[in-house]
C-alpha positions in Angstrom: 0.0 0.0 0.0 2.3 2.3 0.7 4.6 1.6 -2.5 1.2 2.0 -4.5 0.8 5.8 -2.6 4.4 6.8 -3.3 4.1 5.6 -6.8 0.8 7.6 -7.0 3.0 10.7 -5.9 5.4 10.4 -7.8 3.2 10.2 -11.0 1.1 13.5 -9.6 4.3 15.3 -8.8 6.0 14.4 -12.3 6.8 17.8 -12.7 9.0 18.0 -16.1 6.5 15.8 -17.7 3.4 18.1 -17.3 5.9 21.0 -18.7 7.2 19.1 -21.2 3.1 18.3 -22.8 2.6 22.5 -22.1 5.7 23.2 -24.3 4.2 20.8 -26.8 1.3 21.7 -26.7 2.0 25.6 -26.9 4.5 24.7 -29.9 1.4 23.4 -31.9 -1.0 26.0 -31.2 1.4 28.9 -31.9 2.3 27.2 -35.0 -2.0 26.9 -35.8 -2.2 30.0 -35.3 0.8 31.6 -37.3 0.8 29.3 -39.7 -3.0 28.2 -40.9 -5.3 30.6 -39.3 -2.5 33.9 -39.8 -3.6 35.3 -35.8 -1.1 36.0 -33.2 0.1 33.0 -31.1 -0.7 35.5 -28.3 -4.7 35.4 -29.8 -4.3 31.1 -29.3 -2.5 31.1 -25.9 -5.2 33.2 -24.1 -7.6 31.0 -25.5 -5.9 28.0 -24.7 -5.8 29.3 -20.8 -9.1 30.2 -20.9 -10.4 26.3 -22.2 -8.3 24.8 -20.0 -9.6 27.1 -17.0 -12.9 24.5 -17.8 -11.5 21.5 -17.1 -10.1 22.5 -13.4 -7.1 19.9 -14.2 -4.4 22.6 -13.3 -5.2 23.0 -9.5 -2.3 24.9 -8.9 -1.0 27.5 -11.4 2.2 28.3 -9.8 4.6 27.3 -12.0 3.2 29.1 -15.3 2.6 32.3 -12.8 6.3 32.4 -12.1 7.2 31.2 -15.5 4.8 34.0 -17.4 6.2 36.8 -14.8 9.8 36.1 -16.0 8.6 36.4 -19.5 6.6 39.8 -19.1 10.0 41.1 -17.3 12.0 40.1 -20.2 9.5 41.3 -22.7 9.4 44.9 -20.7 13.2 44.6 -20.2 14.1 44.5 -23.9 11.9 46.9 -24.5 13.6 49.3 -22.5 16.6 48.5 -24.4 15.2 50.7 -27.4 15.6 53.9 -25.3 18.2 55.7 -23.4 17.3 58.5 -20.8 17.6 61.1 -22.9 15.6 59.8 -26.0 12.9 58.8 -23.5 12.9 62.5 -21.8 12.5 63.9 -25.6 9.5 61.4 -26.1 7.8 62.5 -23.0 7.7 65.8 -24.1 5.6 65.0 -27.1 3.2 62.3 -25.2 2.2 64.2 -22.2 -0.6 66.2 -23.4 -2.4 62.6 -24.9 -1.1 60.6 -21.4 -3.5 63.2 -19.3 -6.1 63.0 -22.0 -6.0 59.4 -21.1 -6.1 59.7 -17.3 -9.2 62.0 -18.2 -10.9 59.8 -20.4 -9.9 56.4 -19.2 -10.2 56.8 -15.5 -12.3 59.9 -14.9 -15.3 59.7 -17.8 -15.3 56.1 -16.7 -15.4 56.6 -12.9 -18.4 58.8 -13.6 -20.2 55.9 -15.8 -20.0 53.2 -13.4 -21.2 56.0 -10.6 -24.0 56.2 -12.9 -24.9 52.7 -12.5 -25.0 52.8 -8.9 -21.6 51.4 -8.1 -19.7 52.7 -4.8 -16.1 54.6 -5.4 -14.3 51.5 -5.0 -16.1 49.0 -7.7 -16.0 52.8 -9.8 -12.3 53.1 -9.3 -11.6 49.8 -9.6 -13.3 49.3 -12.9 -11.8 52.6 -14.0 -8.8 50.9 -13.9 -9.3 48.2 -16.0 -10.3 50.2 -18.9 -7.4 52.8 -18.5 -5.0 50.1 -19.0 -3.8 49.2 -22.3 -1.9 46.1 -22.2 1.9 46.9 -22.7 2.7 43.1 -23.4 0.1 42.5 -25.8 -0.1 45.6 -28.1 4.6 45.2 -27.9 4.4 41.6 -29.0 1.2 42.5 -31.5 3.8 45.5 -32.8 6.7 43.0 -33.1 4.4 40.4 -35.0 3.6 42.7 -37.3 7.5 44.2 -38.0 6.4 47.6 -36.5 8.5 48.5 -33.6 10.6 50.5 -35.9 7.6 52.1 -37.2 7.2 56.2 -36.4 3.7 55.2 -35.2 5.1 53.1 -32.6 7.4 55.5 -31.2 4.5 57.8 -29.8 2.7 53.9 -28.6 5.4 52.7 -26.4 6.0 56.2 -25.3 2.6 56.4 -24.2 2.5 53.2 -22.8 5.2 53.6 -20.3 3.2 57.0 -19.1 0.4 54.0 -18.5 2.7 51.8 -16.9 3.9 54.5 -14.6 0.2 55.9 -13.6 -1.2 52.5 -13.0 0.8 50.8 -10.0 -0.2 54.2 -8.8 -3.8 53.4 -9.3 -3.1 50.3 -7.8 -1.6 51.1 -4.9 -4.7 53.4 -4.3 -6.9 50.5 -4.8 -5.7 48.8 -2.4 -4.9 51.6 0.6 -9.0 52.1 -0.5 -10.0 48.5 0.2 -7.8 48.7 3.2 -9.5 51.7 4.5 -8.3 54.7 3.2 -5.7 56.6 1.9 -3.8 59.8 3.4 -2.2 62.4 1.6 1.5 61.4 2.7 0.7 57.7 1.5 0.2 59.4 -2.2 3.6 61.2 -1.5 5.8 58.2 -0.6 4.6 56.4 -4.2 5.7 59.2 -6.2 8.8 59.4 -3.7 9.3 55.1 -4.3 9.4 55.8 -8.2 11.7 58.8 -8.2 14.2 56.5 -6.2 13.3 53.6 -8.8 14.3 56.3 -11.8 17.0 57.7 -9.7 19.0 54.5 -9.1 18.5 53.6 -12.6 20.2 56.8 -13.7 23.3 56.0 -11.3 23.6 52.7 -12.1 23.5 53.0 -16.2 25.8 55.8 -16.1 28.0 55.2 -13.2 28.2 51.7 -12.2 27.8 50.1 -15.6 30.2 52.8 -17.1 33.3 51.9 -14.3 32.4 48.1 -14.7 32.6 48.1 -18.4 36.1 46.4 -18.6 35.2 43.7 -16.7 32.3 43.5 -18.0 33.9 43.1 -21.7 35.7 39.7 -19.7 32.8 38.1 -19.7 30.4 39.2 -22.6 31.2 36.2 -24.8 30.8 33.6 -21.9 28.1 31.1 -22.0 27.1 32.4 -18.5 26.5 36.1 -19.7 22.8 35.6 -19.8 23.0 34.8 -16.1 24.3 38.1 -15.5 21.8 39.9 -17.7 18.6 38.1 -16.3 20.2 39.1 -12.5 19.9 42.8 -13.7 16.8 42.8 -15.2 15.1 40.5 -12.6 16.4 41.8 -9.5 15.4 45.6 -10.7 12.2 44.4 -11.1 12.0 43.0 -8.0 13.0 45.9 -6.4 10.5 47.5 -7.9 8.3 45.2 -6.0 9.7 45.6 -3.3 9.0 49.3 -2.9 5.1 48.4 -3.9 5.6 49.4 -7.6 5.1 47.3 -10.7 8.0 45.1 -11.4 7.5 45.8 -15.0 8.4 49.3 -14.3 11.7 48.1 -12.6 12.2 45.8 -15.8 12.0 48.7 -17.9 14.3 51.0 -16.3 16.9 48.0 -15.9 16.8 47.4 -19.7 17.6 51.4 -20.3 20.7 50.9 -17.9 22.3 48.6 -20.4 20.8 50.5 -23.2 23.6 53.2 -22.2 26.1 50.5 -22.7 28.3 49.6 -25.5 27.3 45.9 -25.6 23.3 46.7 -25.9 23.4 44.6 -28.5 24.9 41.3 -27.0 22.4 41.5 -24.0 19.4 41.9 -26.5 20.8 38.6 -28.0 21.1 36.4 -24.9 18.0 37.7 -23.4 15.5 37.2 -26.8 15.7 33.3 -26.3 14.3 33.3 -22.7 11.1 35.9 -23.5 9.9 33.3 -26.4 10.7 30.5 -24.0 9.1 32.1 -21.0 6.3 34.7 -22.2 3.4 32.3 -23.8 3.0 31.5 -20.2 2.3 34.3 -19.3 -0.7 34.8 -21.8 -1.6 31.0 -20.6 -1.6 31.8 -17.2 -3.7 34.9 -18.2 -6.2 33.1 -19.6 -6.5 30.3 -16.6 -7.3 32.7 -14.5 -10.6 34.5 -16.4 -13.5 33.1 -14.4 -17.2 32.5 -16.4 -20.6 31.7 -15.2 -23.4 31.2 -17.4 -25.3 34.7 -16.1 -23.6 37.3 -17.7 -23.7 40.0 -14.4 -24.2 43.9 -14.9 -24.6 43.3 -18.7 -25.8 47.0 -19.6 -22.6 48.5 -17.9 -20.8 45.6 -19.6 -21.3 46.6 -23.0 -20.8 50.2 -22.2 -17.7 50.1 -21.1 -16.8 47.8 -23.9 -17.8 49.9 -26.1 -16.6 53.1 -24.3 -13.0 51.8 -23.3 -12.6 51.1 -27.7 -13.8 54.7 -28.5 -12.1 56.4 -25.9 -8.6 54.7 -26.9 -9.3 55.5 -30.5 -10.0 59.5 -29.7 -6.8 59.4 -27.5 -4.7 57.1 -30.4 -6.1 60.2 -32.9 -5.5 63.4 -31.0 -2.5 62.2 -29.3 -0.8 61.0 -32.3 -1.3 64.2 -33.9 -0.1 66.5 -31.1 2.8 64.3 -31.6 3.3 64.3 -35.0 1.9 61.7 -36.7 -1.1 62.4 -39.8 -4.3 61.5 -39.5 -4.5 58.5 -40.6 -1.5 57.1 -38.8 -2.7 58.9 -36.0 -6.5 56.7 -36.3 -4.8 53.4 -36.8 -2.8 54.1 -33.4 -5.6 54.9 -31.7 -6.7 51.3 -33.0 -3.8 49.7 -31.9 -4.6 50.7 -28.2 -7.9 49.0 -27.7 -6.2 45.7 -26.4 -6.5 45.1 -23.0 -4.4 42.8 -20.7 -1.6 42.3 -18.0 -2.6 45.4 -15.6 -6.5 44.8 -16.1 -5.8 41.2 -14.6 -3.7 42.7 -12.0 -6.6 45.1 -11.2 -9.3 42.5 -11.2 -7.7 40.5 -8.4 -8.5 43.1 -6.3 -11.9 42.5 -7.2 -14.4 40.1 -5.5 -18.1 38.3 -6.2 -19.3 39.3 -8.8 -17.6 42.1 -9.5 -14.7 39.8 -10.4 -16.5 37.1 -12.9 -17.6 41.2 -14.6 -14.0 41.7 -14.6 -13.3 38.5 -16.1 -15.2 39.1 -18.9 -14.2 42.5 -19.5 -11.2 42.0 -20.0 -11.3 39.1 -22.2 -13.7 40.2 -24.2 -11.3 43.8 -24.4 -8.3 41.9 -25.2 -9.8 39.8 -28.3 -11.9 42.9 -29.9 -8.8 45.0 -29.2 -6.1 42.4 -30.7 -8.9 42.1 -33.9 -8.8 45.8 -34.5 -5.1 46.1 -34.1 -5.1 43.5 -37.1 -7.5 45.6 -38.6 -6.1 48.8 -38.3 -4.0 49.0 -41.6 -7.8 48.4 -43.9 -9.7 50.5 -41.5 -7.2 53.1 -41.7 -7.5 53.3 -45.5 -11.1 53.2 -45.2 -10.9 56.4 -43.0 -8.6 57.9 -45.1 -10.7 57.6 -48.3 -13.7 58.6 -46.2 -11.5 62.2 -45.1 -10.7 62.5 -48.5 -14.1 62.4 -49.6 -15.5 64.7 -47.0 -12.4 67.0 -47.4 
Protein backbone atom coordinates (compact mmCIF):
# COMPACT_ATOMS: atom_id res chain seq x y z
CA UNK A 1 0.00 0.00 0.00
CA UNK A 2 2.30 2.30 0.75
CA UNK A 3 4.63 1.59 -2.55
CA UNK A 4 1.22 1.98 -4.52
CA UNK A 5 0.83 5.79 -2.56
CA UNK A 6 4.39 6.81 -3.27
CA UNK A 7 4.10 5.59 -6.80
CA UNK A 8 0.81 7.61 -6.99
CA UNK A 9 2.99 10.72 -5.90
CA UNK A 10 5.42 10.38 -7.84
CA UNK A 11 3.20 10.21 -11.03
CA UNK A 12 1.10 13.54 -9.62
CA UNK A 13 4.34 15.28 -8.76
CA UNK A 14 6.03 14.38 -12.28
CA UNK A 15 6.77 17.77 -12.72
CA UNK A 16 9.03 18.03 -16.06
CA UNK A 17 6.46 15.84 -17.74
CA UNK A 18 3.43 18.13 -17.28
CA UNK A 19 5.87 21.00 -18.68
CA UNK A 20 7.23 19.07 -21.22
CA UNK A 21 3.05 18.32 -22.76
CA UNK A 22 2.64 22.50 -22.06
CA UNK A 23 5.67 23.22 -24.32
CA UNK A 24 4.20 20.79 -26.76
CA UNK A 25 1.29 21.69 -26.71
CA UNK A 26 1.99 25.61 -26.89
CA UNK A 27 4.49 24.75 -29.93
CA UNK A 28 1.37 23.40 -31.87
CA UNK A 29 -1.04 25.99 -31.22
CA UNK A 30 1.44 28.91 -31.93
CA UNK A 31 2.33 27.17 -34.97
CA UNK A 32 -1.99 26.93 -35.78
CA UNK A 33 -2.15 30.01 -35.35
CA UNK A 34 0.83 31.55 -37.28
CA UNK A 35 0.80 29.33 -39.69
CA UNK A 36 -2.96 28.22 -40.95
CA UNK A 37 -5.33 30.65 -39.28
CA UNK A 38 -2.55 33.93 -39.82
CA UNK A 39 -3.58 35.26 -35.76
CA UNK A 40 -1.08 36.01 -33.25
CA UNK A 41 0.10 33.04 -31.15
CA UNK A 42 -0.70 35.52 -28.27
CA UNK A 43 -4.73 35.36 -29.76
CA UNK A 44 -4.34 31.11 -29.26
CA UNK A 45 -2.52 31.10 -25.94
CA UNK A 46 -5.23 33.19 -24.10
CA UNK A 47 -7.57 31.04 -25.51
CA UNK A 48 -5.92 27.98 -24.73
CA UNK A 49 -5.76 29.35 -20.84
CA UNK A 50 -9.08 30.16 -20.94
CA UNK A 51 -10.44 26.27 -22.22
CA UNK A 52 -8.26 24.81 -20.00
CA UNK A 53 -9.58 27.11 -17.01
CA UNK A 54 -12.86 24.50 -17.75
CA UNK A 55 -11.48 21.51 -17.11
CA UNK A 56 -10.07 22.47 -13.45
CA UNK A 57 -7.08 19.90 -14.20
CA UNK A 58 -4.41 22.61 -13.34
CA UNK A 59 -5.16 23.02 -9.51
CA UNK A 60 -2.34 24.88 -8.86
CA UNK A 61 -0.98 27.48 -11.39
CA UNK A 62 2.18 28.27 -9.84
CA UNK A 63 4.63 27.30 -12.04
CA UNK A 64 3.17 29.08 -15.28
CA UNK A 65 2.56 32.35 -12.77
CA UNK A 66 6.29 32.41 -12.09
CA UNK A 67 7.22 31.22 -15.54
CA UNK A 68 4.80 34.04 -17.36
CA UNK A 69 6.23 36.80 -14.84
CA UNK A 70 9.83 36.13 -15.98
CA UNK A 71 8.56 36.42 -19.48
CA UNK A 72 6.58 39.79 -19.08
CA UNK A 73 9.96 41.06 -17.29
CA UNK A 74 11.99 40.12 -20.16
CA UNK A 75 9.53 41.34 -22.66
CA UNK A 76 9.43 44.88 -20.67
CA UNK A 77 13.19 44.64 -20.21
CA UNK A 78 14.09 44.49 -23.94
CA UNK A 79 11.85 46.91 -24.46
CA UNK A 80 13.57 49.30 -22.49
CA UNK A 81 16.63 48.53 -24.44
CA UNK A 82 15.20 50.67 -27.38
CA UNK A 83 15.63 53.86 -25.28
CA UNK A 84 18.25 55.74 -23.38
CA UNK A 85 17.30 58.50 -20.78
CA UNK A 86 17.61 61.12 -22.91
CA UNK A 87 15.58 59.80 -26.03
CA UNK A 88 12.85 58.78 -23.49
CA UNK A 89 12.88 62.52 -21.77
CA UNK A 90 12.49 63.90 -25.57
CA UNK A 91 9.47 61.43 -26.10
CA UNK A 92 7.84 62.55 -22.95
CA UNK A 93 7.71 65.85 -24.11
CA UNK A 94 5.56 64.98 -27.06
CA UNK A 95 3.24 62.34 -25.18
CA UNK A 96 2.23 64.19 -22.19
CA UNK A 97 -0.58 66.16 -23.37
CA UNK A 98 -2.40 62.61 -24.92
CA UNK A 99 -1.13 60.60 -21.43
CA UNK A 100 -3.51 63.15 -19.27
CA UNK A 101 -6.10 62.96 -21.95
CA UNK A 102 -5.97 59.42 -21.10
CA UNK A 103 -6.10 59.65 -17.28
CA UNK A 104 -9.18 62.02 -18.16
CA UNK A 105 -10.89 59.83 -20.39
CA UNK A 106 -9.92 56.39 -19.20
CA UNK A 107 -10.22 56.84 -15.46
CA UNK A 108 -12.32 59.94 -14.90
CA UNK A 109 -15.31 59.68 -17.78
CA UNK A 110 -15.29 56.07 -16.67
CA UNK A 111 -15.43 56.64 -12.93
CA UNK A 112 -18.42 58.82 -13.60
CA UNK A 113 -20.16 55.87 -15.83
CA UNK A 114 -20.04 53.22 -13.37
CA UNK A 115 -21.22 56.04 -10.65
CA UNK A 116 -23.99 56.22 -12.89
CA UNK A 117 -24.86 52.75 -12.46
CA UNK A 118 -24.95 52.76 -8.88
CA UNK A 119 -21.63 51.40 -8.05
CA UNK A 120 -19.67 52.67 -4.82
CA UNK A 121 -16.15 54.55 -5.36
CA UNK A 122 -14.32 51.53 -4.96
CA UNK A 123 -16.12 49.02 -7.65
CA UNK A 124 -16.03 52.76 -9.84
CA UNK A 125 -12.35 53.14 -9.30
CA UNK A 126 -11.58 49.78 -9.63
CA UNK A 127 -13.29 49.31 -12.85
CA UNK A 128 -11.82 52.62 -13.96
CA UNK A 129 -8.82 50.93 -13.92
CA UNK A 130 -9.33 48.16 -15.98
CA UNK A 131 -10.25 50.16 -18.87
CA UNK A 132 -7.41 52.85 -18.48
CA UNK A 133 -5.05 50.14 -19.01
CA UNK A 134 -3.82 49.17 -22.31
CA UNK A 135 -1.90 46.09 -22.22
CA UNK A 136 1.94 46.88 -22.72
CA UNK A 137 2.71 43.10 -23.37
CA UNK A 138 0.11 42.51 -25.83
CA UNK A 139 -0.12 45.56 -28.07
CA UNK A 140 4.64 45.18 -27.86
CA UNK A 141 4.39 41.63 -29.04
CA UNK A 142 1.24 42.55 -31.50
CA UNK A 143 3.76 45.55 -32.85
CA UNK A 144 6.68 43.04 -33.12
CA UNK A 145 4.43 40.40 -34.99
CA UNK A 146 3.59 42.72 -37.32
CA UNK A 147 7.55 44.22 -38.01
CA UNK A 148 6.39 47.61 -36.54
CA UNK A 149 8.47 48.52 -33.62
CA UNK A 150 10.56 50.48 -35.93
CA UNK A 151 7.60 52.14 -37.20
CA UNK A 152 7.23 56.24 -36.44
CA UNK A 153 3.73 55.21 -35.21
CA UNK A 154 5.08 53.14 -32.61
CA UNK A 155 7.39 55.50 -31.18
CA UNK A 156 4.54 57.78 -29.80
CA UNK A 157 2.75 53.95 -28.57
CA UNK A 158 5.45 52.73 -26.39
CA UNK A 159 6.01 56.22 -25.33
CA UNK A 160 2.64 56.42 -24.20
CA UNK A 161 2.50 53.22 -22.79
CA UNK A 162 5.21 53.62 -20.35
CA UNK A 163 3.25 57.01 -19.06
CA UNK A 164 0.39 53.99 -18.50
CA UNK A 165 2.69 51.80 -16.85
CA UNK A 166 3.93 54.53 -14.59
CA UNK A 167 0.22 55.88 -13.64
CA UNK A 168 -1.21 52.50 -12.97
CA UNK A 169 0.79 50.81 -10.04
CA UNK A 170 -0.20 54.17 -8.75
CA UNK A 171 -3.78 53.39 -9.28
CA UNK A 172 -3.11 50.30 -7.78
CA UNK A 173 -1.64 51.13 -4.91
CA UNK A 174 -4.75 53.36 -4.28
CA UNK A 175 -6.91 50.47 -4.81
CA UNK A 176 -5.70 48.84 -2.36
CA UNK A 177 -4.92 51.56 0.56
CA UNK A 178 -8.98 52.09 -0.52
CA UNK A 179 -10.00 48.50 0.22
CA UNK A 180 -7.80 48.69 3.18
CA UNK A 181 -9.51 51.69 4.51
CA UNK A 182 -8.30 54.69 3.22
CA UNK A 183 -5.68 56.60 1.91
CA UNK A 184 -3.83 59.80 3.42
CA UNK A 185 -2.21 62.37 1.61
CA UNK A 186 1.53 61.41 2.70
CA UNK A 187 0.67 57.68 1.47
CA UNK A 188 0.16 59.37 -2.17
CA UNK A 189 3.58 61.16 -1.54
CA UNK A 190 5.76 58.25 -0.61
CA UNK A 191 4.62 56.35 -4.23
CA UNK A 192 5.70 59.23 -6.18
CA UNK A 193 8.77 59.40 -3.69
CA UNK A 194 9.35 55.08 -4.35
CA UNK A 195 9.39 55.84 -8.18
CA UNK A 196 11.66 58.76 -8.20
CA UNK A 197 14.15 56.47 -6.25
CA UNK A 198 13.31 53.62 -8.81
CA UNK A 199 14.33 56.28 -11.77
CA UNK A 200 17.05 57.73 -9.65
CA UNK A 201 19.01 54.46 -9.13
CA UNK A 202 18.47 53.58 -12.61
CA UNK A 203 20.21 56.81 -13.75
CA UNK A 204 23.31 55.96 -11.29
CA UNK A 205 23.60 52.68 -12.15
CA UNK A 206 23.54 52.96 -16.15
CA UNK A 207 25.79 55.78 -16.12
CA UNK A 208 28.04 55.22 -13.24
CA UNK A 209 28.20 51.68 -12.20
CA UNK A 210 27.84 50.15 -15.61
CA UNK A 211 30.20 52.84 -17.09
CA UNK A 212 33.33 51.86 -14.26
CA UNK A 213 32.36 48.09 -14.73
CA UNK A 214 32.63 48.10 -18.40
CA UNK A 215 36.09 46.39 -18.63
CA UNK A 216 35.23 43.73 -16.70
CA UNK A 217 32.26 43.48 -17.98
CA UNK A 218 33.89 43.10 -21.72
CA UNK A 219 35.66 39.73 -19.70
CA UNK A 220 32.84 38.15 -19.66
CA UNK A 221 30.41 39.23 -22.59
CA UNK A 222 31.18 36.15 -24.78
CA UNK A 223 30.77 33.58 -21.89
CA UNK A 224 28.05 31.09 -22.04
CA UNK A 225 27.14 32.43 -18.47
CA UNK A 226 26.45 36.12 -19.71
CA UNK A 227 22.77 35.61 -19.83
CA UNK A 228 22.99 34.79 -16.05
CA UNK A 229 24.34 38.14 -15.48
CA UNK A 230 21.75 39.91 -17.72
CA UNK A 231 18.57 38.06 -16.32
CA UNK A 232 20.22 39.11 -12.54
CA UNK A 233 19.94 42.79 -13.72
CA UNK A 234 16.82 42.76 -15.20
CA UNK A 235 15.10 40.53 -12.57
CA UNK A 236 16.43 41.83 -9.51
CA UNK A 237 15.45 45.63 -10.72
CA UNK A 238 12.17 44.42 -11.06
CA UNK A 239 12.04 42.98 -7.95
CA UNK A 240 12.96 45.95 -6.42
CA UNK A 241 10.52 47.55 -7.89
CA UNK A 242 8.30 45.19 -5.97
CA UNK A 243 9.70 45.57 -3.29
CA UNK A 244 8.98 49.33 -2.87
CA UNK A 245 5.11 48.41 -3.91
CA UNK A 246 5.57 49.39 -7.60
CA UNK A 247 5.14 47.32 -10.72
CA UNK A 248 7.99 45.06 -11.39
CA UNK A 249 7.47 45.83 -14.96
CA UNK A 250 8.44 49.32 -14.31
CA UNK A 251 11.73 48.06 -12.59
CA UNK A 252 12.18 45.76 -15.76
CA UNK A 253 11.95 48.67 -17.90
CA UNK A 254 14.34 51.02 -16.32
CA UNK A 255 16.89 47.96 -15.90
CA UNK A 256 16.76 47.38 -19.74
CA UNK A 257 17.61 51.41 -20.25
CA UNK A 258 20.71 50.90 -17.93
CA UNK A 259 22.26 48.63 -20.37
CA UNK A 260 20.80 50.46 -23.17
CA UNK A 261 23.64 53.18 -22.21
CA UNK A 262 26.11 50.46 -22.65
CA UNK A 263 28.29 49.57 -25.46
CA UNK A 264 27.34 45.90 -25.59
CA UNK A 265 23.32 46.69 -25.88
CA UNK A 266 23.43 44.63 -28.46
CA UNK A 267 24.90 41.28 -27.04
CA UNK A 268 22.44 41.55 -24.01
CA UNK A 269 19.39 41.85 -26.45
CA UNK A 270 20.81 38.62 -27.99
CA UNK A 271 21.09 36.39 -24.92
CA UNK A 272 18.00 37.73 -23.42
CA UNK A 273 15.50 37.22 -26.82
CA UNK A 274 15.67 33.32 -26.33
CA UNK A 275 14.31 33.25 -22.71
CA UNK A 276 11.14 35.93 -23.54
CA UNK A 277 9.86 33.32 -26.40
CA UNK A 278 10.67 30.48 -23.97
CA UNK A 279 9.08 32.05 -21.02
CA UNK A 280 6.30 34.74 -22.25
CA UNK A 281 3.38 32.32 -23.81
CA UNK A 282 3.02 31.49 -20.23
CA UNK A 283 2.32 34.25 -19.30
CA UNK A 284 -0.68 34.83 -21.75
CA UNK A 285 -1.63 31.03 -20.55
CA UNK A 286 -1.60 31.82 -17.19
CA UNK A 287 -3.72 34.95 -18.18
CA UNK A 288 -6.16 33.06 -19.59
CA UNK A 289 -6.51 30.27 -16.57
CA UNK A 290 -7.30 32.75 -14.50
CA UNK A 291 -10.60 34.49 -16.43
CA UNK A 292 -13.47 33.06 -14.37
CA UNK A 293 -17.19 32.47 -16.43
CA UNK A 294 -20.64 31.68 -15.15
CA UNK A 295 -23.41 31.23 -17.40
CA UNK A 296 -25.26 34.69 -16.05
CA UNK A 297 -23.63 37.32 -17.68
CA UNK A 298 -23.67 39.98 -14.36
CA UNK A 299 -24.17 43.88 -14.95
CA UNK A 300 -24.58 43.27 -18.73
CA UNK A 301 -25.77 46.99 -19.63
CA UNK A 302 -22.59 48.46 -17.94
CA UNK A 303 -20.79 45.57 -19.57
CA UNK A 304 -21.34 46.65 -22.97
CA UNK A 305 -20.80 50.20 -22.21
CA UNK A 306 -17.68 50.13 -21.14
CA UNK A 307 -16.76 47.80 -23.89
CA UNK A 308 -17.79 49.94 -26.06
CA UNK A 309 -16.62 53.15 -24.27
CA UNK A 310 -13.00 51.82 -23.30
CA UNK A 311 -12.57 51.07 -27.71
CA UNK A 312 -13.79 54.71 -28.48
CA UNK A 313 -12.13 56.39 -25.85
CA UNK A 314 -8.64 54.73 -26.87
CA UNK A 315 -9.28 55.48 -30.55
CA UNK A 316 -10.01 59.49 -29.74
CA UNK A 317 -6.81 59.40 -27.48
CA UNK A 318 -4.68 57.15 -30.45
CA UNK A 319 -6.13 60.16 -32.92
CA UNK A 320 -5.54 63.36 -31.00
CA UNK A 321 -2.48 62.17 -29.30
CA UNK A 322 -0.78 60.99 -32.27
CA UNK A 323 -1.35 64.21 -33.91
CA UNK A 324 -0.07 66.54 -31.14
CA UNK A 325 2.79 64.30 -31.58
CA UNK A 326 3.34 64.32 -34.96
CA UNK A 327 1.87 61.70 -36.72
CA UNK A 328 -1.11 62.37 -39.80
CA UNK A 329 -4.35 61.49 -39.53
CA UNK A 330 -4.49 58.45 -40.63
CA UNK A 331 -1.51 57.07 -38.79
CA UNK A 332 -2.73 58.87 -35.98
CA UNK A 333 -6.46 56.70 -36.28
CA UNK A 334 -4.83 53.39 -36.80
CA UNK A 335 -2.83 54.06 -33.39
CA UNK A 336 -5.64 54.87 -31.70
CA UNK A 337 -6.70 51.30 -32.96
CA UNK A 338 -3.75 49.66 -31.87
CA UNK A 339 -4.57 50.73 -28.15
CA UNK A 340 -7.90 49.05 -27.70
CA UNK A 341 -6.18 45.70 -26.43
CA UNK A 342 -6.51 45.12 -22.98
CA UNK A 343 -4.36 42.76 -20.71
CA UNK A 344 -1.59 42.26 -18.04
CA UNK A 345 -2.55 45.40 -15.64
CA UNK A 346 -6.51 44.82 -16.13
CA UNK A 347 -5.75 41.18 -14.59
CA UNK A 348 -3.72 42.71 -11.99
CA UNK A 349 -6.63 45.09 -11.24
CA UNK A 350 -9.29 42.52 -11.16
CA UNK A 351 -7.72 40.47 -8.44
CA UNK A 352 -8.48 43.14 -6.32
CA UNK A 353 -11.94 42.48 -7.18
CA UNK A 354 -14.40 40.11 -5.49
CA UNK A 355 -18.10 38.30 -6.21
CA UNK A 356 -19.33 39.31 -8.78
CA UNK A 357 -17.57 42.14 -9.47
CA UNK A 358 -14.75 39.76 -10.40
CA UNK A 359 -16.48 37.07 -12.87
CA UNK A 360 -17.56 41.17 -14.64
CA UNK A 361 -14.01 41.66 -14.62
CA UNK A 362 -13.29 38.46 -16.09
CA UNK A 363 -15.24 39.15 -18.92
CA UNK A 364 -14.22 42.49 -19.50
CA UNK A 365 -11.15 41.96 -19.97
CA UNK A 366 -11.31 39.08 -22.16
CA UNK A 367 -13.69 40.19 -24.20
CA UNK A 368 -11.29 43.80 -24.42
CA UNK A 369 -8.30 41.90 -25.16
CA UNK A 370 -9.83 39.85 -28.28
CA UNK A 371 -11.87 42.90 -29.93
CA UNK A 372 -8.80 44.96 -29.25
CA UNK A 373 -6.11 42.37 -30.73
CA UNK A 374 -8.94 42.13 -33.88
CA UNK A 375 -8.82 45.85 -34.49
CA UNK A 376 -5.08 46.09 -34.09
CA UNK A 377 -5.14 43.50 -37.08
CA UNK A 378 -7.54 45.58 -38.59
CA UNK A 379 -6.13 48.82 -38.29
CA UNK A 380 -4.00 49.02 -41.57
CA UNK A 381 -7.78 48.44 -43.89
CA UNK A 382 -9.71 50.49 -41.47
CA UNK A 383 -7.22 53.06 -41.74
CA UNK A 384 -7.52 53.28 -45.47
CA UNK A 385 -11.10 53.16 -45.25
CA UNK A 386 -10.94 56.40 -43.00
CA UNK A 387 -8.64 57.91 -45.11
CA UNK A 388 -10.74 57.56 -48.29
CA UNK A 389 -13.69 58.62 -46.22
CA UNK A 390 -11.52 62.17 -45.13
CA UNK A 391 -10.65 62.50 -48.49
CA UNK A 392 -14.10 62.44 -49.64
CA UNK A 393 -15.49 64.72 -46.99
CA UNK A 394 -12.45 67.05 -47.38
Amino acid sequence: MFYQDREACEKEMNLPLGIGIILFVLFVVAFVGIKLLRIPDIVIFILLGAALSFTDYFGDTDVFKVAGEIGLIVLFFLLGMKFTFRELGKKGKKVWKASVLDVVLGIGVTFAICQFFGHDIYTSLLIAGLVYATSSSITVKLLEHKNKLDNKESGFILSFLIFEDLITPILITVLIALEAGGLSGMDFVLIVLKIALLVAGALFIGKVVFKKAHDLIQRFIDEDYFVLFVLGVAITYGGFALYLDLSEVIGAFLAGIMLAETSFRDKVQEVAMPVRNLFLPFFFLNFGLTLEFTDEVPAIGLLITIVVWSILSKILIGYLGGQWYGLDKRESFETGLALTPRGEFSVIIAGLATGVIQIFSGMYILIAALIGMLLFQMAPKIGQLFSKREKKTG
